[in-house]
Every structure is written in structure tokens, then in C-alpha cells.
C-alpha positions as CSV (number, residue, x, y, z in Angstrom):
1,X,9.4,136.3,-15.9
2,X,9.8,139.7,-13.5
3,X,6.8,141.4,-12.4
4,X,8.3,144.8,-12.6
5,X,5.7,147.6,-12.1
6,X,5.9,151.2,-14.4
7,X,5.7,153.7,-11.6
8,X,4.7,157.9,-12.2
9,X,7.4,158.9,-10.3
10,X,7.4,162.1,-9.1
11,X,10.7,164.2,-9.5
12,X,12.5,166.7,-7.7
13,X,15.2,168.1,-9.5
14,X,16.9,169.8,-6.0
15,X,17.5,166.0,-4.4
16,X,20.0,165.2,-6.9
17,X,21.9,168.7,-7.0
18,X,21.5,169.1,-3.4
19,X,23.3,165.7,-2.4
20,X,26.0,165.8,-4.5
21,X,26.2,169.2,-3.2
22,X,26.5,168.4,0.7
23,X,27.8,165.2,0.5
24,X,30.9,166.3,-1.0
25,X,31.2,169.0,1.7
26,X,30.6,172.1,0.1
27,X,29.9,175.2,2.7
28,X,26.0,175.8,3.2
29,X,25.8,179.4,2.3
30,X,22.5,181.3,3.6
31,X,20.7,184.1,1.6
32,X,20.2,187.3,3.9
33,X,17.6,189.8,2.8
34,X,18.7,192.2,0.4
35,X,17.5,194.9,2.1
36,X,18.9,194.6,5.5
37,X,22.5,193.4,4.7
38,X,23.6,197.3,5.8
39,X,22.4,196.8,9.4
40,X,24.4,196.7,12.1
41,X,25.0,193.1,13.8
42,X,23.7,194.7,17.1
43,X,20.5,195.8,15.4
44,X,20.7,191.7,13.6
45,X,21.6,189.7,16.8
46,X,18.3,187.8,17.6
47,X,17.7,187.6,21.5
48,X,18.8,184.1,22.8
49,X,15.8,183.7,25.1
50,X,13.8,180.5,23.3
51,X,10.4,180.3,25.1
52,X,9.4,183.0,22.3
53,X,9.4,183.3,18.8
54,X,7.0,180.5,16.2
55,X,7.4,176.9,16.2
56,X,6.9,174.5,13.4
57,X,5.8,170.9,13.6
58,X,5.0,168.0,11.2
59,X,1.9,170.1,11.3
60,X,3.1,172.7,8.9
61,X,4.6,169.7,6.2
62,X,3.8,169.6,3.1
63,X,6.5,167.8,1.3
64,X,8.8,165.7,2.6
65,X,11.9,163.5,0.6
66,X,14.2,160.9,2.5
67,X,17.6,159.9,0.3
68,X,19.0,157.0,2.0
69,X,22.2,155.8,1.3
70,X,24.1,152.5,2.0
71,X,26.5,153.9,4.6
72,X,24.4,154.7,7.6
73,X,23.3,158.3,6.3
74,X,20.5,160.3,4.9
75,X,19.5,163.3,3.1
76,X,15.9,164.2,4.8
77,X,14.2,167.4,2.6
78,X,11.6,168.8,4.6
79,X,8.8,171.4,3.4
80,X,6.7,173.4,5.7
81,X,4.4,176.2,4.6
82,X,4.8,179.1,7.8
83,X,3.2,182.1,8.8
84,X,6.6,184.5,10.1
85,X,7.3,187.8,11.8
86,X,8.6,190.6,10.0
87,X,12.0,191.4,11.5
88,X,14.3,189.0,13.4
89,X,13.4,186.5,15.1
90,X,13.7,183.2,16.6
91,X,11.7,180.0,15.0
92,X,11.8,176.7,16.6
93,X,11.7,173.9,13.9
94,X,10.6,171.1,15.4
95,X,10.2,167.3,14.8
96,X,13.3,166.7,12.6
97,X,15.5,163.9,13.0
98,X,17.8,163.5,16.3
99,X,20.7,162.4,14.6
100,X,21.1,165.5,11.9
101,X,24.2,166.5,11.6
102,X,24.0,170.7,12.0
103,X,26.9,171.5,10.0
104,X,24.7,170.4,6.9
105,X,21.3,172.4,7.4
106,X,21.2,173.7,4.4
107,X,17.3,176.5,5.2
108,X,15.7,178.8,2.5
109,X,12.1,180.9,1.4
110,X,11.3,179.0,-1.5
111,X,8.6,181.5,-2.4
112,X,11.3,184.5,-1.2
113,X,14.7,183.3,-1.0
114,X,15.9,186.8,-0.8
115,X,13.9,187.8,1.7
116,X,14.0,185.6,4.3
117,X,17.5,185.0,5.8
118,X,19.4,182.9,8.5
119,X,21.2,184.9,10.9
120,X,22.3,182.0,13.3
121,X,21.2,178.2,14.0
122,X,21.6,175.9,17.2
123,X,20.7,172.3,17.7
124,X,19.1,171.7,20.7
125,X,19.8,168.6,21.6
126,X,19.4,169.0,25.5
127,X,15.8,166.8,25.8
128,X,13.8,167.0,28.6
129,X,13.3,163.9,30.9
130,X,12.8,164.0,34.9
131,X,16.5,163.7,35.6
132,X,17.5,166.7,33.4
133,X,14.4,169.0,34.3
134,X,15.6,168.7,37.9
135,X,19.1,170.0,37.5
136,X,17.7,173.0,35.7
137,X,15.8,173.8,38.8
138,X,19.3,174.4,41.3
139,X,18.9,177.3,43.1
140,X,15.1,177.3,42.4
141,X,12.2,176.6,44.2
142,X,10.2,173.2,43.9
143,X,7.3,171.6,45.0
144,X,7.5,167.9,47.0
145,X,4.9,165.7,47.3
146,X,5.0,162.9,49.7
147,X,2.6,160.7,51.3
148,X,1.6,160.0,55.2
149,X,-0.7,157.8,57.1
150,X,-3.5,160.2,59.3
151,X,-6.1,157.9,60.8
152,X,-5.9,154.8,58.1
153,X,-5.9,157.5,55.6
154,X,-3.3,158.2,52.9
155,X,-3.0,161.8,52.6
156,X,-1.0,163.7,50.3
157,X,1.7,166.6,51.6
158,X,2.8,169.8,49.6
159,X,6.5,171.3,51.0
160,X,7.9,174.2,49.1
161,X,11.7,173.7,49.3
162,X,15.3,175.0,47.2
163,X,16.9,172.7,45.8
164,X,20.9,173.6,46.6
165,X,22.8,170.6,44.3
166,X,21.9,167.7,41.7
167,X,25.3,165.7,42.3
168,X,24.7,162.1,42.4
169,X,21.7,163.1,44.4
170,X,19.4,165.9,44.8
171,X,20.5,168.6,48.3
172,X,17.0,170.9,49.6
173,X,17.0,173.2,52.0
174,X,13.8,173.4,53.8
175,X,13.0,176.2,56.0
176,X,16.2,176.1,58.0
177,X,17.0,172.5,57.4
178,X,19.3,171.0,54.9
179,X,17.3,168.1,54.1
180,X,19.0,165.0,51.5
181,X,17.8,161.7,50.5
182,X,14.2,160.3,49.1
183,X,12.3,162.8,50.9
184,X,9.8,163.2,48.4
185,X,7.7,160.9,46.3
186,X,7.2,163.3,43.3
187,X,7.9,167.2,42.2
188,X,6.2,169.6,41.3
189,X,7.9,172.4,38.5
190,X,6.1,175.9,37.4
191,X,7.2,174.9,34.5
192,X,9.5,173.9,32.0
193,X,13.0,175.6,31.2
194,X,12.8,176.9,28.1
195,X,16.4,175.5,27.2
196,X,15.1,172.2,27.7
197,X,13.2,170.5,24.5
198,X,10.9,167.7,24.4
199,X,11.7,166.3,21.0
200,X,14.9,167.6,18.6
201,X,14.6,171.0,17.8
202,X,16.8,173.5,15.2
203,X,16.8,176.8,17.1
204,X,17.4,179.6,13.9
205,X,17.2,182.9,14.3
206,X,15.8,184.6,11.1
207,X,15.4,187.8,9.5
208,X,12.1,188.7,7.4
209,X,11.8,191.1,4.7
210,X,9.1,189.8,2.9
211,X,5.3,188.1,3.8
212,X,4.3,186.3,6.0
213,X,3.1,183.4,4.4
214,X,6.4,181.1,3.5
215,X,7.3,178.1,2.2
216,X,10.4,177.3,3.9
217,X,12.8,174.0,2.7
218,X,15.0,172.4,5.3
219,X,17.4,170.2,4.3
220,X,20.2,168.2,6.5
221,X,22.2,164.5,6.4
222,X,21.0,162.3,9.6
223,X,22.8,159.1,10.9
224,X,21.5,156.3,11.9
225,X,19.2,155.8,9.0
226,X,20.5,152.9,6.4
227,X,19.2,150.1,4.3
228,X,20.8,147.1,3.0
229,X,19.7,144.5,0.2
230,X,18.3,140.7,0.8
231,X,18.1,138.0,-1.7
232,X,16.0,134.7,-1.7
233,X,17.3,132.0,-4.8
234,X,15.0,129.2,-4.5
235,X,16.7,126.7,-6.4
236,X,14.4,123.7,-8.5
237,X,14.9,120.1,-7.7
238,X,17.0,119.3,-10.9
239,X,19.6,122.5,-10.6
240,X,18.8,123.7,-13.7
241,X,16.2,127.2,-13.2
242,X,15.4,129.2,-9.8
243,X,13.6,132.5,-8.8
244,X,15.1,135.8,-6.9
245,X,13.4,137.7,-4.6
246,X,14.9,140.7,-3.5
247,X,13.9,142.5,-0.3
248,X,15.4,145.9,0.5
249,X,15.1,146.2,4.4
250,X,15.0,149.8,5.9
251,X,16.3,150.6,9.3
252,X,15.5,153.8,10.6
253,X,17.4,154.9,14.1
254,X,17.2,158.2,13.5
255,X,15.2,159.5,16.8
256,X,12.2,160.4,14.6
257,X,9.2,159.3,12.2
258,X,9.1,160.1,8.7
259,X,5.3,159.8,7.4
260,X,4.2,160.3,3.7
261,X,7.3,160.6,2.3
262,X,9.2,160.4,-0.8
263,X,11.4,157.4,-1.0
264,X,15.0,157.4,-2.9
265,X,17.6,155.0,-2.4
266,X,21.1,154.9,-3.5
267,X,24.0,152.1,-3.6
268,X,27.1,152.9,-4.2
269,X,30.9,152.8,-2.3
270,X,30.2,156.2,-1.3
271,X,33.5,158.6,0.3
272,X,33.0,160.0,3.4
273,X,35.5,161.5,5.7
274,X,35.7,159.1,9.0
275,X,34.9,160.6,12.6
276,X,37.3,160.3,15.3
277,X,35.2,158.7,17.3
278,X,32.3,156.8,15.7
279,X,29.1,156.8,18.1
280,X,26.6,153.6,18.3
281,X,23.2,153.5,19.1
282,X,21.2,150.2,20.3
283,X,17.6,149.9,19.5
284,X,15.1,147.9,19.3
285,X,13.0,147.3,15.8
286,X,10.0,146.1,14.6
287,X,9.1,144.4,11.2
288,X,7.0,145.7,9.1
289,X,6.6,144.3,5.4
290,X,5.3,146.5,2.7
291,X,2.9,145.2,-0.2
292,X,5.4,143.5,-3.2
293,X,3.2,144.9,-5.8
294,X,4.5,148.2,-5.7
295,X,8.4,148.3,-6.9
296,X,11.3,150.3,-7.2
297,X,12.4,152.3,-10.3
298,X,16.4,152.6,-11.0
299,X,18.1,154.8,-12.4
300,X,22.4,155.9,-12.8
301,X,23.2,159.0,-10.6
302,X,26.6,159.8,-10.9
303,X,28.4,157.0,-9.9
304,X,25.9,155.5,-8.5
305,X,22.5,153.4,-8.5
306,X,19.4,155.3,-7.5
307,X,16.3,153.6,-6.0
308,X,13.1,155.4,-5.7
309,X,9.9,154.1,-4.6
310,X,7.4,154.7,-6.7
311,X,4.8,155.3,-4.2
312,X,5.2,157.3,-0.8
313,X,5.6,155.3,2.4
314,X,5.8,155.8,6.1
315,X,9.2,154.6,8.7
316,X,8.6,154.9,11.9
317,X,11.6,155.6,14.4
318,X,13.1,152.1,15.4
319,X,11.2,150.1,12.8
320,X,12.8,147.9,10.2
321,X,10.8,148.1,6.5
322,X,11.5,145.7,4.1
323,X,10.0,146.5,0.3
324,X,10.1,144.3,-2.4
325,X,13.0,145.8,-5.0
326,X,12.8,143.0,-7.6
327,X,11.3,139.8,-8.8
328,X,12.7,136.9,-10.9
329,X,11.4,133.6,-12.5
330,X,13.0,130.8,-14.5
331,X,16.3,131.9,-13.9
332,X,18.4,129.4,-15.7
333,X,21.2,128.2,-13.1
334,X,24.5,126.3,-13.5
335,X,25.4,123.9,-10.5
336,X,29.6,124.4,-10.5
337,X,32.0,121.8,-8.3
338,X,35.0,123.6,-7.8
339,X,38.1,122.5,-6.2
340,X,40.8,125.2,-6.0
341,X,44.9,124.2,-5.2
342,X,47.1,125.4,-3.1
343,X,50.5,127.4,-3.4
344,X,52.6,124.8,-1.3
345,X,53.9,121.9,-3.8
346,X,51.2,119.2,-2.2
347,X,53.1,118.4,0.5
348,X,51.4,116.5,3.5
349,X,53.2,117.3,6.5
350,X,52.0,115.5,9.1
351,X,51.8,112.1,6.6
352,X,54.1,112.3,4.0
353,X,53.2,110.6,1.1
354,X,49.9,110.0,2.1
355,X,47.0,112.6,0.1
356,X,45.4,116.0,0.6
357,X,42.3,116.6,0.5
358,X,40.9,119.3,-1.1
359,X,36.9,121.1,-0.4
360,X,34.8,120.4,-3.5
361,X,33.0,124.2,-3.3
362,X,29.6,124.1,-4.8
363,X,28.6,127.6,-6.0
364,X,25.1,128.3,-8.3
365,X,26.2,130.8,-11.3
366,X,23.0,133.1,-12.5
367,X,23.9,135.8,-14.9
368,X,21.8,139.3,-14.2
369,X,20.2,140.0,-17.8
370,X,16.8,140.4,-19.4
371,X,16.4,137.4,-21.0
372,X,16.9,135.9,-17.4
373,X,14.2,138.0,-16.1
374,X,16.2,140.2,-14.5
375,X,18.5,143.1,-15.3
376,X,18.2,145.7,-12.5
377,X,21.6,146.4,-11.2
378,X,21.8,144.6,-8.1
379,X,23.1,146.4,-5.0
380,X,25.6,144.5,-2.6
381,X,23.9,142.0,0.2
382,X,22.8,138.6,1.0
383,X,21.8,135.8,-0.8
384,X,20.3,133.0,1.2
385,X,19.6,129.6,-0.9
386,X,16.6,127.2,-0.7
387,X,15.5,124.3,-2.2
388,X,12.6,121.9,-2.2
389,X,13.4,118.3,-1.1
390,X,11.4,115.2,-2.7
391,X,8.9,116.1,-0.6
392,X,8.3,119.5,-1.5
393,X,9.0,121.2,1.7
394,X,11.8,124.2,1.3
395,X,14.9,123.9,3.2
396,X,17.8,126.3,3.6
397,X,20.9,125.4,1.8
398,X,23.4,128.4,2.3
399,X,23.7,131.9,1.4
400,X,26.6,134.4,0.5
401,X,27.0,137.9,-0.2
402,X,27.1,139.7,-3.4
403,X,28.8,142.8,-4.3
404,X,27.2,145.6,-5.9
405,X,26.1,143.9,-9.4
406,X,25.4,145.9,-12.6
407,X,23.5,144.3,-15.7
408,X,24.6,141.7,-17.7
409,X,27.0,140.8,-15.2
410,X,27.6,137.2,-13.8
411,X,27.0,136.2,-10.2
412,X,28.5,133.0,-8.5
413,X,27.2,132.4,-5.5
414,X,28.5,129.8,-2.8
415,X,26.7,127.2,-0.5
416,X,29.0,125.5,1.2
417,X,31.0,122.5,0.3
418,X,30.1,119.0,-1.6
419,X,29.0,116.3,1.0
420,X,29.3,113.2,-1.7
421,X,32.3,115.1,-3.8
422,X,35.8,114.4,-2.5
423,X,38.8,115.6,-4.2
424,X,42.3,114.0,-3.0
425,X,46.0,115.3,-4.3
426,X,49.4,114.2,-4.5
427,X,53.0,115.3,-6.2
428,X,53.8,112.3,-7.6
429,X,57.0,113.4,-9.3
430,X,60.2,116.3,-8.8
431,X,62.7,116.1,-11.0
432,X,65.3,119.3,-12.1
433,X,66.5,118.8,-15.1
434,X,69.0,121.9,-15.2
435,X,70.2,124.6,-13.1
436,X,66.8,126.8,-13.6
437,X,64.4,124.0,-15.0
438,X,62.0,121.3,-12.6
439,X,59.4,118.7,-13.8
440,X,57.0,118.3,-11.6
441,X,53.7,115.7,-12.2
442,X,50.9,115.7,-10.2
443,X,47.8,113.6,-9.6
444,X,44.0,114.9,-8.6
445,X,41.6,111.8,-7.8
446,X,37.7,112.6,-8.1
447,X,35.3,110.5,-6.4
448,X,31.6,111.3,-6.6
449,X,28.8,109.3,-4.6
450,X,25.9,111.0,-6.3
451,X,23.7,109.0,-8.2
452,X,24.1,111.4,-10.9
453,X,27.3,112.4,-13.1
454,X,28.9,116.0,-12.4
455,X,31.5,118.2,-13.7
456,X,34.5,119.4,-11.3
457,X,36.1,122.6,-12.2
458,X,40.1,121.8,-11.1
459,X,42.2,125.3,-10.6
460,X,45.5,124.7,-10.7
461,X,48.2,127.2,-9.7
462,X,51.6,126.9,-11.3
463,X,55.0,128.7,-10.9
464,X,57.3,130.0,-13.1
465,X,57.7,129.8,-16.8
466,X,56.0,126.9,-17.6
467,X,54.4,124.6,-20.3
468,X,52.0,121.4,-20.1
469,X,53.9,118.6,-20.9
470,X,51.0,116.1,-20.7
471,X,47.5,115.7,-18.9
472,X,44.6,113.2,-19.3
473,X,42.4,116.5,-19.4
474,X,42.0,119.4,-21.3
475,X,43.3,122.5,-19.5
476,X,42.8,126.2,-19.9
477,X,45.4,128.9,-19.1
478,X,43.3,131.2,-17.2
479,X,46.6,132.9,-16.4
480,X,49.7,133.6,-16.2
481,X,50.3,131.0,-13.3
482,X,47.1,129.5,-13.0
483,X,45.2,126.2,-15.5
484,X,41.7,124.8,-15.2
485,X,40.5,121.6,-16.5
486,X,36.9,120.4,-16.1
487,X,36.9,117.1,-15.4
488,X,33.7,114.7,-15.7
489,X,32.8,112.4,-13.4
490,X,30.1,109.5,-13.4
491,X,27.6,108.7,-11.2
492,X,29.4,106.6,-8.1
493,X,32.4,107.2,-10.2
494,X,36.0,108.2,-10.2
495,X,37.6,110.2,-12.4
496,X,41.7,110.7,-12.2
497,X,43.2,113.7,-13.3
498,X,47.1,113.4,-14.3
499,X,49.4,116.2,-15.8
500,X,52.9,116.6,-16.1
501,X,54.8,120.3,-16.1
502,X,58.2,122.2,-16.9
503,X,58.7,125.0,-15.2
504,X,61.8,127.6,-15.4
505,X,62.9,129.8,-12.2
């Protein structure tokens, strides 16, 4: 039986409206205080210096909501209670993710809306690191540090000097030298230029009618986030029940942590408009496995599944989660030999007249329903098989990949091919009996090595407007050009399956 958890879920009625609302690309519009929409844009324009103005951090969060979705994107809502200016103003929001896309920022009061405005937003996106922080100093003044030998003494020298160029190397002039080259162990900077960032930072200038105590919600679509779904079928010695585990395992590239937050999850072939030039980012990851006790809850959203956690959680930038999503017992299972023909008459070209041979697939069938202990619609991913051998150690026996799966629905999933199963074919017969009308026989030998009888399932394709004149089987017309028998076959057995067509072109 499942172990499925009832979670309290906690709600928010905005991360539904609010994706659909960006994700099908409608225009972010911002409020602008009521009373100051008759100003001038001179009087509006915020000054583009950034070293002033407030910041915000994860200090300042109070709420925070990640919607991952199964095609490398997120929706990240962010709430942070602020203490702001009157008039305009510039605010630095800080610590939000370095992949967000800035055409999507959708910002508002939630206390005010009306009062609190945007007037403009950049990303900054320019982080400082000791290459960068050096080419902002051209044409200014540094301090280099180098050591010397004095006596069997390391001492330490301090050379004020203007740094002329940063191309493909740094160009000082000391004094009346022009001095290149690794002249200097280390630099010294006053400081640190104020368009330079040392994390991901929205730059917005704001207008404030109202207090100064805010609630502010930010809300943007980040890449590099994604999550995919793994399944484990561990299949009982006699074929017949198995349980499911399913993992779903979170990657988060996104260039920053998300701590304490909401979870949400959605699967679904989800339309998005392709870049021109798709970017990639390598990094490394780190498991971490969550407890399996606490699951997720499903639920439809438009035309979609979607997953939320009933619990909040914690990624950390380039770590891989994995959460348990579901958990089944007793499954009953169905062991299916398949052997599928082929389009060309069963010619064998390079020895005529001698056989084909055919793959015997073996697939294990599992249908997704209550009863079954199941029943959560399954997003797409993996399935990897195991079974225990005599001795009862588990050993890996295949996997596949599912699509997305809803309720009640069957899934097939294929190992690999029969070992002790072969399948041979042969036309045996070609005969036209009028202008537009063939007989054609053919002849499928079964051998099985197992010590224990099986069933192949035998798909036949088939031309034309046909008919069965004869088989030593029972066929199925699955359709219009297609039969299937199921043929037995005994342990260390043979089985020989014979039938006879008509076909009109």
C-alpha cells in the first residue's frame, strides 16, 4: 500500500494567477503613485549614481515561494518587509537569483500598491571579482604592494601608481616611468566602484507616497533552475507484484540560495518562445536527500500537474535535492514477450531462404490506479528496474522513460531484450492470384529455454485489404494493417506460429 502523507498546505492564491500571467508573456505593468503621476519626468528621473539609496537582503524576507517547472525555468516570489524614503529614490534589491530574466520583474507595495511606484529598473549583472575591479580603476590611482629582500628580511613596499590600460595586461605609469608586467604582488583600491556588485542586484528607482514601513513583493522567472522525476520498480522474484519509488530530483543553477521556502512544482509540455541563442552553464552539484516521510500534494492547474511540498525546504545554489514524490507496494505486474515484424516481406538478404531473427522485447506493464496503490499522475522521467536474484541481493535489470502519466492510465515499461526467448521468421509462400490479389503465408518459430512456460505477444503488420485465411493461432485486428496473436510456449519448448493471408492492392 502507498504511504501518502495529508499535508496543511499553505496557499497563495497570487502563484497561480501570477504564472499564468507571465508565463504567457503578458506586459508587467507598474502602479505609480496617484498623487505624483502630474510631475514632470525631470522632477521623476531618479539620479543614476548607485552607492546611495537603501538596500535589501535576505535579511528583510519574510516570505518566499519558488514554482519550478520542467523546462529549466522558475517563478521565485520574494517578500521583504522595508523601511523607504519618501520621494524618489534608488533601492538596491539584493540576493535574488543571477539568472532572472528582467523583462519579467513583476515589483509592488502590498500594503500600498498605489503608493509606492517603479519609475525604472536595471539588472546589475556586472559582479565584482579582481579582474573586473581593476579595469574600473583606468585612469585612477592604485596602490602596489610588492615584496623585497633587506638584510634576510622580507619587507613589504607601498608604490602609488595610475594605471593607463587593462588590455591583455595591466599599463602604470609611475612617477615618470611607464612601467608593464608583474610589477606588483597585490593592489590596493580606496574602494569599490559603485557600478560594480558583489552578488546579483535589481537596481529600481522608486517613487514613495506613502509610509515607510512596506511590504514589497518581487516576483521574476529565473533559468537554470529545473527538476525532473526518477522511478525505482523493484520487481519480485516470480514477476507477478513490485514497489515504485519515486524521487523528484531538484537542480538549482540559478547563482543563488533559496532558504525556507515554499515549494511548488509543475509538469507539463509547457510553450515557451525559443532564444536565439540558448546559453549553458556548467556546475558542479552536491546531493542532498530529503526525509521520505514528508510528500508531495497534487493537484490540476490549467493544463497542467501541480506539485507542492507540503513542508518548506531549503536549495542551495549548485546542489541537487531529491524528495520523495510517491510510494508504492504490491503493485501487481505483468511480464510481456513481445516480438514486433517488420514492413519488408521477410526477406533475408544476405541468406536467402535462410530465417530472421526477430528481438523477443520484454517490457513489465503496471497500470497507475488506486487499487494498485498508486494513482498520482505521474510526471515524465526514468524508470530504472531491479530485481532480487535467488540470493536475495538486488541487481539492476534496465530502465526506460515514461511520459507524463495521468491516473488510471497503463504504463509499459521496457528492459531490454529476452536472453533464453528467440523468435525466427520466414515467408514461406507468394502467390498472386489476380491482377490486384497476392497470398502470402508466413511462418514464426518460438523457442524458449526457460524452465518456465511464457506467453509471446506476435505483432504482425499486414498490407492492403486483407483477410486471415488461416493461422494455428488466434489473432486480433488491432488495426487496420496490423494482427496480434499470443502464442504460448512451454518450458524448453517450441511453439510454431503459421498463418496464411489475402491481400488486395
Amino acid at each position: 500500500m502507498v504511504h501518502r502523507a495529508k499535508f496543511g498546505i499553505e496557499r497563495t492564491v497570487w502563484s497561480l494567477s501570477a504564472a499564468a500571467a507571465l508565463l504567457a508573456g503578458t506586459a508587467v505593468m507598474y502602479a505609480t503613485p496617484r498623487g505624483k503621476r502630474e510631475a514632470s519626468t525631470q522632477e521623476r528621473e531618479a539620479p543614476r549614481e548607485t552607492a546611495g539609496g537603501p538596500s535589501t537582503t535576505l535579511n528583510d524576507q519574510t516570505d518566499l515561494s519558488v514554482t519550478v517547472y520542467n523546462s529549466n525555468i522558475a517563478l521565485v516570489r520574494d517578500v521583504r518587509n522595508l523601511s523607504l524614503p519618501s520621494g524618489v529614490f534608488h533601492l538596491k534589491l539584493m540576493d535574488i537569483a543571477a539568472t532572472v530574466n528582467p523583462a519579467t520583474v513583476h515589483f509592488r507595495s502590498l500594503n500600498e500598491p498605489d503608493k509606492l511606484g517603479v519609475l525604472e529598473q536595471n539588472y546589475e549583472y556586472d559582479l565584482l571579482e579582481p579582474a573586473k575591479l581593476l579595469h574600473k580603476y583606468v585612469g585612477k590611482e592604485v596602490t602596489l604592494v610588492r615584496s623585497y629582500m633587506d638584510n634576510g628580511t622580507t619587507k613589504r613596499e607601498e608604490i602609488k601608481a595610475t594605471l593607463l590600460a587593462d588590455n591583455n595586461g595591466p599599463v602604470w605609469k609611475i612617477g615618470n616611468d611607464i612601467v608593464t608586467g608583474g610589477y606588483a604582488e597585490s593592489y590596493r583600491f580606496p574602494e569599490v566602484p559603485a557600478n560594480l556588485f558583489d552578488r546579483p542586484t535589481l537596481l529600481m528607482s522608486l517613487e514613495n507616497s506613502g509610509s515607510r514601513k512596506q511590504q514589497i513583493e518581487a516576483s521574476y522567472l529565473a533559468g537554470n533552475l529545473s527538476w525532473n522525476a526518477d522511478y525505482v520498480l523493484t520487481i519480485g522474484r516470480e514477476d507477478k507484484a513490485a514497489d515504485l519509488d519515486g524521487w523528484v530530483t531538484l537542480v538549482n543553477n540559478s547563482g543563488t540560495a533559496f532558504h525556507n521556502a515554499r515549494l511548488q512544482l509543475v509538469a507539463g509540455d509547457l510553450n515557451r518562445i525559443q532564444p536565439a541563442a540558448p546559453q549553458s552553464r556548467a556546475a558542479d552539484m552536491v546531493m542532498a536527500k530529503a526525509a521520505r516521510a514528508e510528500q508531495f500534494a497534487q493537484e490540476n492547474f490549467s493544463e497542467y500537474h501541480l506539485y507542492t511540498l507540503g513542508r518548506k525546504t531549503s536549495v542551495e545554489d549548485k546542489e541537487t535535492k531529491q524528495i520523495s514524490l510517491l510510494e508504492g507496494s504490491g503493485i501487481p505486474v505483468e511480464k510481456r514477450f513481445v516480438v514486433n515484424g517488420q514492413n519488408f516481406y521477410y526477406h533475408n538478404q544476405q541468406n536467402p531462404g535462410t530465417p530472421i531473427k526477430d528481438n523477443v522485447m520484454v517490457f513489465y506493464k503496471f497500470k497507475n490506479e488506486e487499487k494498485s496503490g498508486l494513482g498520482m499522475p505521474m510526471p515524465a522521467g526514468n524508470v530504472r528496474v531491479y530485481q532480487k536474484d535467488s540470493k536475495g541481493n538486488i541487481l539492476f535489470v534496465g530502465e526506460d522513460r515514461i511520459d507524463h502519466t495521468p491516473k488510471d492510465e497503463a504504463l509499459n515499461i521496457h528492459i531490454g531484450n529476452a536472453f533464453d526467448v528467440i523468435s525466427e521468421r520466414k515467408q514461406t509462400d507468394y502467390k498472386r492470384v489476380d491482377t490486384h490479389l497476392w497470398e502470402m503465408e508466413f511462418e514464426i518459430t518460438l523457442r524458449n529455454h526457460k524452465d518456465s512456460p511464457i506467453t509471446v505477444e506476435v505483432n504482425e503488420p499486414i498490407g492492403g485489404d486483407w483477410e486471415m485465411l488461416t493461422s494455428s493461432y488466434k489473432y486480433t485486428k488491432t488495426a487496420a494493417w496490423a494482427a496480434q496473436f499470443n502464442v504460448p510456449v512451454a518450458a524448453n519448448g517450441t511453439s510454431l506460429l503459421k498463418y496464411r493471408i489475402r491481400a488486395r492492392w
